[in-house]
C-alpha positions in Angstrom: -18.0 -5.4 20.0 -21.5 -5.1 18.6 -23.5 -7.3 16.2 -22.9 -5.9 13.2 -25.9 -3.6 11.9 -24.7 -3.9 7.4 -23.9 -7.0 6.9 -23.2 -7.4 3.2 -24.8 -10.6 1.5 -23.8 -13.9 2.8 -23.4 -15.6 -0.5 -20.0 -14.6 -1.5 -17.3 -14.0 1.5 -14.5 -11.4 1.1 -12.2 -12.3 4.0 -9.4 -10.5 5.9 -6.7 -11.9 6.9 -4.2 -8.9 7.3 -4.0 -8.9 11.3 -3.0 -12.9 11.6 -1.5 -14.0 8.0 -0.4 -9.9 7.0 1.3 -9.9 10.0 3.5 -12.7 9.8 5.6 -10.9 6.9 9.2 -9.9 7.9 9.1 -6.2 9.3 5.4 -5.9 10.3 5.3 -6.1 14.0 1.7 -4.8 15.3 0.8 -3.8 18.6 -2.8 -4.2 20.0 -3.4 -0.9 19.0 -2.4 -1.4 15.8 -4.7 -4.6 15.2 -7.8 -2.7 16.5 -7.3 0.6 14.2 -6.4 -1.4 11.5 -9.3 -4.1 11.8 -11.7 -0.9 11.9 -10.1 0.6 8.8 -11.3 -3.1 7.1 -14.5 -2.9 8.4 -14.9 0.5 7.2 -14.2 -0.8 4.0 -16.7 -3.7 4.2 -15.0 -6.8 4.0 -17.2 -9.7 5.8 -15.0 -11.0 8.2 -11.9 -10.3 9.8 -9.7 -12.9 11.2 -7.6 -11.3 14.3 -5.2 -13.6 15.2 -4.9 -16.9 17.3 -6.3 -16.2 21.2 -4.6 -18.5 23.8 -1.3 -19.0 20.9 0.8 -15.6 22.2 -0.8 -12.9 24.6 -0.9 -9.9 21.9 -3.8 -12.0 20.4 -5.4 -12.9 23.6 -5.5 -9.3 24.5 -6.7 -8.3 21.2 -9.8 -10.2 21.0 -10.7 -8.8 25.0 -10.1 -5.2 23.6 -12.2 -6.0 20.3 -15.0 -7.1 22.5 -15.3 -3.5 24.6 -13.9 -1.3 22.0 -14.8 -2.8 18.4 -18.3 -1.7 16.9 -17.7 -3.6 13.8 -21.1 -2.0 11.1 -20.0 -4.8 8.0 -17.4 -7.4 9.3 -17.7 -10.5 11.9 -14.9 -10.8 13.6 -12.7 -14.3 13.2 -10.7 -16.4 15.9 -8.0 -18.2 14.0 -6.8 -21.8 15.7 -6.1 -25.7 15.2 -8.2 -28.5 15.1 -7.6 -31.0 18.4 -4.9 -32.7 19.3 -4.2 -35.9 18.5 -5.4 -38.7 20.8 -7.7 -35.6 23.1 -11.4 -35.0 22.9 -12.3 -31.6 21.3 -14.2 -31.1 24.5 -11.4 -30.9 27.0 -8.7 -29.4 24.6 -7.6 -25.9 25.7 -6.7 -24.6 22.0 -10.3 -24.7 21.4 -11.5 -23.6 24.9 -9.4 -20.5 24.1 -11.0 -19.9 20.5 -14.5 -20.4 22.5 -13.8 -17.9 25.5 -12.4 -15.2 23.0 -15.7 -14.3 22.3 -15.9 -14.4 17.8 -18.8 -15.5 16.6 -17.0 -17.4 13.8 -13.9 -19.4 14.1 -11.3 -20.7 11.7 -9.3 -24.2 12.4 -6.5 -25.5 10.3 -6.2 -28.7 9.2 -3.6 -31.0 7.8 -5.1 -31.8 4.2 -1.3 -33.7 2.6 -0.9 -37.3 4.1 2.7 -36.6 4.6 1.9 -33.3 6.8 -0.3 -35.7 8.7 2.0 -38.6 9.5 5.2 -36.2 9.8 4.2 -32.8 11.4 1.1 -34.4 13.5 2.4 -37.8 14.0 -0.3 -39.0 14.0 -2.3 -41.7 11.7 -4.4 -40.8 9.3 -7.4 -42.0 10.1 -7.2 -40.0 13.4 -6.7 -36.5 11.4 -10.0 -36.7 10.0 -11.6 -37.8 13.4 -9.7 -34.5 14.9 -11.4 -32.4 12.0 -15.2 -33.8 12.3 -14.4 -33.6 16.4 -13.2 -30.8 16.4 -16.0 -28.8 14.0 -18.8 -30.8 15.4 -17.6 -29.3 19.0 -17.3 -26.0 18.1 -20.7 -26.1 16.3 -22.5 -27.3 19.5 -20.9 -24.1 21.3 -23.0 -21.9 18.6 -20.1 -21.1 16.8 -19.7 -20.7 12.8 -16.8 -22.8 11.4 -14.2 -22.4 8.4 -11.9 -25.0 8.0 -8.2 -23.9 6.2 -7.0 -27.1 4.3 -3.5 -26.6 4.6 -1.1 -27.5 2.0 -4.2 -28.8 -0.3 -3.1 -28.4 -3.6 -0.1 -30.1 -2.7 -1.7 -32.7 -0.6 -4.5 -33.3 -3.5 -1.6 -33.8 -5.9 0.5 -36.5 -3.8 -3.1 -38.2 -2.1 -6.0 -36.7 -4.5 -8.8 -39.5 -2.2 -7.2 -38.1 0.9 -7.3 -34.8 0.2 -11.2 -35.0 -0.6 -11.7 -36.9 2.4 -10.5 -33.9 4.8 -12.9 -31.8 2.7 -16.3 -34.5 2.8 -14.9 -34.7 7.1 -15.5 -31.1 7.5 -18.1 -30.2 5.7 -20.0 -33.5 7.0 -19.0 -32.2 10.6 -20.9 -28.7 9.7 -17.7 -26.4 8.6 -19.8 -23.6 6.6 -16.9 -23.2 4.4 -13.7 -25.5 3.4 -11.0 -23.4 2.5 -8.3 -24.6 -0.2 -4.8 -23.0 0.9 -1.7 -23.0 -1.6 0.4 -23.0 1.2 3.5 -22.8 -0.4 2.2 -20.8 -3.1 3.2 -23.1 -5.8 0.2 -23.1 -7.6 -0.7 -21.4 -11.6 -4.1 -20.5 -12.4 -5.4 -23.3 -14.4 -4.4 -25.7 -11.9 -6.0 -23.7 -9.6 -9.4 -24.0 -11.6 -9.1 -27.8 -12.2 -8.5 -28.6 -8.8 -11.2 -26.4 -7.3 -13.9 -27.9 -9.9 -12.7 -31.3 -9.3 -13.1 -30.4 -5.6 -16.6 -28.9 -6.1 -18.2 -31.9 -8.3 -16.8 -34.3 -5.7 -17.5 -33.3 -2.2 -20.2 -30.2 -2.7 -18.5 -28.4 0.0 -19.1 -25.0 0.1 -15.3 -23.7 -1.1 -12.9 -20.7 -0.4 -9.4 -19.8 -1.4 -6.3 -19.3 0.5 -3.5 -18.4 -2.1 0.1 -17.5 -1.3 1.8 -15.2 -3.9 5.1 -17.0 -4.3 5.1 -17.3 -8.2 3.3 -13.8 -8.5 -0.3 -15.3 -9.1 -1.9 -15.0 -5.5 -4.8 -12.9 -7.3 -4.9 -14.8 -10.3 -4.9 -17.7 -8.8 -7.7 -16.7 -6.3 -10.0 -15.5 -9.4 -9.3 -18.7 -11.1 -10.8 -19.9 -8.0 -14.4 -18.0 -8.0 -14.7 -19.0 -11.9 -14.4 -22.6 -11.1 -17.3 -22.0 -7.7 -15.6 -20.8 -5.4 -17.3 -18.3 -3.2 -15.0 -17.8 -0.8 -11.3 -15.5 -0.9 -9.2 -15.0 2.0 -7.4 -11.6 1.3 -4.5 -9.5 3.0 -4.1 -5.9 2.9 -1.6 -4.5 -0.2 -0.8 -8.4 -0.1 1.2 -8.5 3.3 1.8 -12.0 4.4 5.0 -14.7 5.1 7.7 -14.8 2.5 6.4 -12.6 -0.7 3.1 -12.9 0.7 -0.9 -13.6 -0.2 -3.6 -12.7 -2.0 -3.9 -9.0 -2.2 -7.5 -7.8 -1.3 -7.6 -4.4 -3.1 -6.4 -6.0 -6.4 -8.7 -9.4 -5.7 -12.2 -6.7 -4.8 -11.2 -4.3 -7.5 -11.3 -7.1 -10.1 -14.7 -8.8 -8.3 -16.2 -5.4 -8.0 -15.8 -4.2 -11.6 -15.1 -6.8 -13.9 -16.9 -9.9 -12.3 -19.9 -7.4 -11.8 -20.3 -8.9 -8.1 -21.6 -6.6 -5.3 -18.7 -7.7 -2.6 -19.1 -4.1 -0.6 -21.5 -2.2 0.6 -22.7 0.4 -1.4 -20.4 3.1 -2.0 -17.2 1.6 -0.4 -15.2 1.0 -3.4 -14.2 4.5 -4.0 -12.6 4.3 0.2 -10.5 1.2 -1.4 -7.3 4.1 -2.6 -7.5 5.5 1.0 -8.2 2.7 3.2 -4.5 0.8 1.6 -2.7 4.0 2.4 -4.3 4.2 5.9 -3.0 0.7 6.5 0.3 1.1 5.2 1.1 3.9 7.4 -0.1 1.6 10.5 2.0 -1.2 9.2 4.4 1.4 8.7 5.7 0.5 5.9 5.5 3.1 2.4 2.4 2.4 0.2 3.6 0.7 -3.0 3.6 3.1 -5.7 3.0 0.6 -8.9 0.1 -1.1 -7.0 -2.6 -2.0 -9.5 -5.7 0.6 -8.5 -4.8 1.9 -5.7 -1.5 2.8 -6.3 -0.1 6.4 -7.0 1.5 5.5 -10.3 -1.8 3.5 -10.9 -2.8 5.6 -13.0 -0.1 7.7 -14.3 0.6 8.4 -17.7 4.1 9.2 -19.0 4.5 8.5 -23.1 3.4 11.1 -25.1 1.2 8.4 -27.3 -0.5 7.8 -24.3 -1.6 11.7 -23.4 -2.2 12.2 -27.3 -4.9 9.4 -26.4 -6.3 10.5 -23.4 -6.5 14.3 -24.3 -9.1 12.8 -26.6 -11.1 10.4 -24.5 -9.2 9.4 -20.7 -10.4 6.1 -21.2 -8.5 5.1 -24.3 -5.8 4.6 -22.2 -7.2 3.7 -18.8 -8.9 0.0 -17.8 -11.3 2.3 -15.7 -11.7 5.7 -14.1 -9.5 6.3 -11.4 -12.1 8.0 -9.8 -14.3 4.4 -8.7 -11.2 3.3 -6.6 -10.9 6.6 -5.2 -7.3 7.2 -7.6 -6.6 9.6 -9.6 -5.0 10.2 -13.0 -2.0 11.8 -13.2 0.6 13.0 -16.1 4.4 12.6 -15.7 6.6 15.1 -17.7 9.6 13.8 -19.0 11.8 13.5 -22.2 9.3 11.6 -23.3 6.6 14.2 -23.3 4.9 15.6 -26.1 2.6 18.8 -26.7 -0.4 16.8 -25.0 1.3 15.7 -22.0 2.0 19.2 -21.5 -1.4 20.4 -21.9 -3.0 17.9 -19.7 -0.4 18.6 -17.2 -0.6 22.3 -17.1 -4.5 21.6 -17.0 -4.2 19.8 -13.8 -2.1 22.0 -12.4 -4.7 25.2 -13.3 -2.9 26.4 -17.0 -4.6 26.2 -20.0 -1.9 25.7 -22.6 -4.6 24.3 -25.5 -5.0 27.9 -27.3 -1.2 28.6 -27.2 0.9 26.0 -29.1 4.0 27.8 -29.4 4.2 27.9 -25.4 3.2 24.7 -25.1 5.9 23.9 -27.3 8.2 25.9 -25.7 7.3 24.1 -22.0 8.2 20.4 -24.5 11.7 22.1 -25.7 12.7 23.3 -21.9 11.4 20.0 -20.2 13.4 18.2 -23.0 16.6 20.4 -22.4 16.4 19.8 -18.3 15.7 16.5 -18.6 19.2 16.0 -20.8 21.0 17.9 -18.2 19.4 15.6 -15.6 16.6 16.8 -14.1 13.7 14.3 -13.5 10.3 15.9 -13.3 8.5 13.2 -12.5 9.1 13.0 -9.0 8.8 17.0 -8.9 5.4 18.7 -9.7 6.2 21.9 -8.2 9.9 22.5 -10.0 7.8 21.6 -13.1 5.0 24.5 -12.1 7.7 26.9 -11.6 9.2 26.1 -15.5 6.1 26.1 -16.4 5.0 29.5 -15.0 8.4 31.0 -16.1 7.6 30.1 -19.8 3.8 32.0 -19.0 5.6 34.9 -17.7 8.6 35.3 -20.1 11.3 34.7 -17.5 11.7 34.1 -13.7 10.3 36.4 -11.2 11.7 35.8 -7.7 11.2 35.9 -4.3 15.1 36.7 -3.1 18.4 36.9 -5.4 21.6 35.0 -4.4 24.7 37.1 -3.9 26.5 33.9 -2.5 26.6 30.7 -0.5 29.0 29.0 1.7 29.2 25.9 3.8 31.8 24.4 6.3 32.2 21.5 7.7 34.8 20.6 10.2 35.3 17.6 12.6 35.8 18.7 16.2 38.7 17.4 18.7 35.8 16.0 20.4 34.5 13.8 18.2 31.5 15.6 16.8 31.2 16.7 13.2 30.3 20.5 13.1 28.8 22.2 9.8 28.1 25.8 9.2 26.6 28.3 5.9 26.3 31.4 5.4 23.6 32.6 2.8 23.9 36.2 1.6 20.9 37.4 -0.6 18.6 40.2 -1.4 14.9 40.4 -1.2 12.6 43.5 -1.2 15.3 45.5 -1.4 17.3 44.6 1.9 20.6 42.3 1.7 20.6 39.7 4.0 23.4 37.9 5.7 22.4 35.1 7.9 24.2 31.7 9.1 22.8 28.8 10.4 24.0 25.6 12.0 22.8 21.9 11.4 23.2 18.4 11.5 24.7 18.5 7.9 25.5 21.0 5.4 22.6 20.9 3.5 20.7 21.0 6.8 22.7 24.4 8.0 22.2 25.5 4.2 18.4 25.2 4.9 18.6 26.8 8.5 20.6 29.5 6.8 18.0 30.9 4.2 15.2 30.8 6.6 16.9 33.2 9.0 17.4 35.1 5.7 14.0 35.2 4.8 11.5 34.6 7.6 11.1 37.9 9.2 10.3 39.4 5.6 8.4 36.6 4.6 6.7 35.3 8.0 5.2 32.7 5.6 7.8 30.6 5.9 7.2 29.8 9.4 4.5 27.0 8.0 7.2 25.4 5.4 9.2 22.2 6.6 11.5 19.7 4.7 10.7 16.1 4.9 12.2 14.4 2.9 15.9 14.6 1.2 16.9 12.4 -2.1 20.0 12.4 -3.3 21.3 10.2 -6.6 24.7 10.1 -8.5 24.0 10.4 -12.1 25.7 8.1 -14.5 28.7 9.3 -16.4 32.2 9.1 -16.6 33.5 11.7 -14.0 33.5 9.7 -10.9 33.6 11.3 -7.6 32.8 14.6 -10.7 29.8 13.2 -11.9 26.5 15.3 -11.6 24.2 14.9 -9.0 20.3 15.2 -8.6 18.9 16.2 -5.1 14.9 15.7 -4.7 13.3 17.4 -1.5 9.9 17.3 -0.7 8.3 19.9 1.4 5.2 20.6 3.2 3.5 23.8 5.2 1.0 21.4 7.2 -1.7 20.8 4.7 0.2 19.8 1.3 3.1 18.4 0.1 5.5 19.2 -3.3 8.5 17.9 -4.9 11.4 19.9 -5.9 14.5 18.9 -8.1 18.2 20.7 -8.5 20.7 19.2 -10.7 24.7 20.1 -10.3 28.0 18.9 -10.2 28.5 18.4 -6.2 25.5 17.8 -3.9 25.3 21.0 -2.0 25.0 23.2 -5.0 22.5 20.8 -6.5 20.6 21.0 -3.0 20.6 24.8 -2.8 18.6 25.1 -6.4 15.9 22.6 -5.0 15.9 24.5 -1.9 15.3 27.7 -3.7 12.4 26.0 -5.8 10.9 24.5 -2.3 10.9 27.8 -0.6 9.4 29.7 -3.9 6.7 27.3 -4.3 5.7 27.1 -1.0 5.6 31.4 -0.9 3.3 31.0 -4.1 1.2 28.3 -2.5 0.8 31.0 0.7 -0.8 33.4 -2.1 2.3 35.5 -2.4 3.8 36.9 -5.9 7.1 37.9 -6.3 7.1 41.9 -6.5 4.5 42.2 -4.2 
């Protein structure tokens, strides 16, 4: 691990938590590998430090911060030991907690301390008195060994409500000792914004610590609660990625950047890293393995998504009427959803994106409104399915339908063997350029064996198909009255290596309903290989 060589200005601190505190939510479980590609993926983005976990606590942390040091060449972030202050009764000097945090090699360290007299006499057992001395001991010791200090204040706002002199003392004990920066934590994450501001200003006028915030999202106001912060001085904001963390988790950082960023006006990133901000919470979701969340404000993929036909009569006009900024800065994009709901200018702004300029030609954009409205009542859902939607759309440009193959018939069987093993089988029979095909396939299910099926059918007259791959399956019962009879909607999403598309079928049992979105996913993905059908 390098020095690093763009460091963004010391004033205000945007601080990463993701690979100690993100990890600690249920499901997340990083490996090594995981910490280091993710801690480059923040530093990519700019944020000025990066805390990576407690060295000496549990050997995954220990072995991180040996790897960071070989294999980390951190260009914006310092790099952040996470520990305790002393025991009670030691000396800071001979305590092996902090000998750890010193041989770990980061240049800055973070120590927690017990700011709630109860915490103190219950958790520590200790007096309290002797909590302060292990703060300024344990700060003052770490300073001597060149090292830059931030304190965490555990439970504070709770501890300043029960003991507000005590909880001011821990704060004028660590910043008397040299801590750089005392950190408020809403441990429990009990906390509203305006008690948030109080506090903090109270805080500020009192001690004239330099302050940060630590805020836990468990009444939903982690990021209002950590702007609340910065208006009443805090310059400070500990931050996870897309909000991971313990329980419902913290602070989200995109969110918390996005808003210092663009509507506080305050240069928090390098130049020019903002628009990596959509990109950089996908990358990390994928390494957390967990799937990004679609209604996440700005980087989200319904961030910016439009639906109501109000709406794209608004944006058709001016984007902005209808958009807190353009998607664009965050590296998001805008995107229209056709539904029941959609009017004449959803349509046109749809088939715009998608390469169809419907704005000379009412009556087929009207036409594409009347269809999409008729679907939708049977119970299609475009929303979720771009390229069914291009294909309707397409067959209202071309007057009708033109196709790849024809279906003579299809047939599936399943069976359960005397062994134990379930069997399934289809047969497809079609015609395409002229030839009738008969092919039969085998899979783990029928829909799979339904897939297999067709692409015997079809591969050796249409050796494009070779790229195409299913990867994803959706199925949902729609409401009615019919029971085990009710309709049902398959979604299947495709790929042939370099994009992905949605397709929908709607019938009245699952396997018919799956063959109309597989004959949309394989027509689409011919088009998208620059085929027409004819040709």
């Amino acid at each position: 691990m390098t020095e690093a060589s763009s460091r963004t200005d010391d004033s205000f601190h945007v601080f990463d938590t993701t690979l100690r505190d993100g990890a600690q939510r249920e499901g997340i479980n990083l490996t090594v590998a995981d910490k280091l590609a993710i801690a480059r993926h923040l530093d990519e983005f700019g944020v000025g430090f990066i805390e990576g976990g407690w060295p000496g606590a549990n050997p995954r942390d220990t072995e991180f911060f040996a790897r960071a040091a070989a294999e980390l060449d951190l260009r914006h972030a310092r790099l952040v030991a996470f520990g305790a202050t002393r025991r009670a009764g030691g000396k800071a000097a001979e305590d092996p907690q902090l000998a750890a945090l010193v041989t770990s090699g980061a240049p800055v360290i973070t120590l927690v301390a017990k700011a709630h007299d109860r915490h103190v006499e219950l958790a520590l057992r200790t007096t309290l008195d002797e909590n302060l001395e292990m703060v300024r001991d344990s700060v003052a010791y770490l300073r001597s060994q060149d090292r830059r200090v931030f304190i965490d204040c555990e439970h504070f706002f709770d501890g300043y409500k029960a003991n507000r002199g005590y909880a001011l003392a821990v704060v004028r004990a660590a910043h008397e000792a040299g801590a750089d920066v005392v950190v408020l934590c809403d441990t429990n994450g009990g906390m509203l914004p305006a008690g948030v501001h109080e506090i903090v200003a109270d805080v500020l006028r009192e001690t004239g610590a330099r302050l940060g915030i630590h805020a836990q999202d468990d009444t939903g106001c982690a990021v209002a609660n950590t702007l609340a912060a910065v208006d009443a001085g805090a310059t400070h904001v500990q931050c996870t990625a897309n909000g991971y963390g313990e329980r419902v988790g913290n602070a989200n950082l995109f969110p918390v950047v996005g808003a210092l960023e663009i509507k506080y006006d305050r240069r928090v990133l390098p130049a020019g890293k903002l628009a990596e901000m959509t990109r950089i919470s996908h990358a990390i979701a994928e390494l957390v393995n967990l799937a990004p969340s679609t209604h996440q404000p700005y980087v989200g993929y319904s961030a910016f998504a439009h639906k109501a036909g109000l709406h794209a009569s608004a944006i058709k006009v001016d984007p902005n009427l209808y958009q807190h900024i353009d998607p664009e800065t965050v590296g998001n994009t805008m995107r229209m959803l056709v539904s029941d709901m959609a009017g004449r200018a959803s349509v046109e702004l749809k088939g715009k994106e998608l390469g169809y300029d419907l704005s000379t030609d009412r009556d087929l954009a009207g036409r594409v409104v009347a269809r999409v409205k008729e679907q939708e009542n049977l119970g299609y859902t475009y929303e979720s399915a771009d390229a069914s939607f291009e294909l309707l759309l397409r067959d209202e440009v071309r007057g009708g339908r033109e196709r790849f193959f024809t279906l003579e018939s299809w047939r599936t069987i399943s069976e359960q063997g005397l062994d134990g093993n379930p069997g399934n089988e289809a047969t497809v029979k079609l015609w395409a350029k002229g030839e009738r095909k008969i092919a039969t396939g085998e899979g783990n299910g029928p829909v799979d064996a339904l897939d297999r099926a067709l692409r015997t059918a079809l591969e050796r007259i249409y050796p494009q198909l070779a790229k195409l791959e299913l990867v994803d399956y959706k199925v949902r019962i729609l409401e009615g009255q019919h029971g085990t009879g009710s309709k049902t909607r398959v979604l299947i999403e495709s790929t042939d290596g370099s994009a992905a598309w949605s397709t929908v079928g709607v019938a009245d049992n699952v396997i018919a309903a799956s063959w109309l979105a597989l004959e949309d996913a394989y027509t689409y993905g011919l088009i998208r290989a620059g085929l027409e059908p004819g040709e």
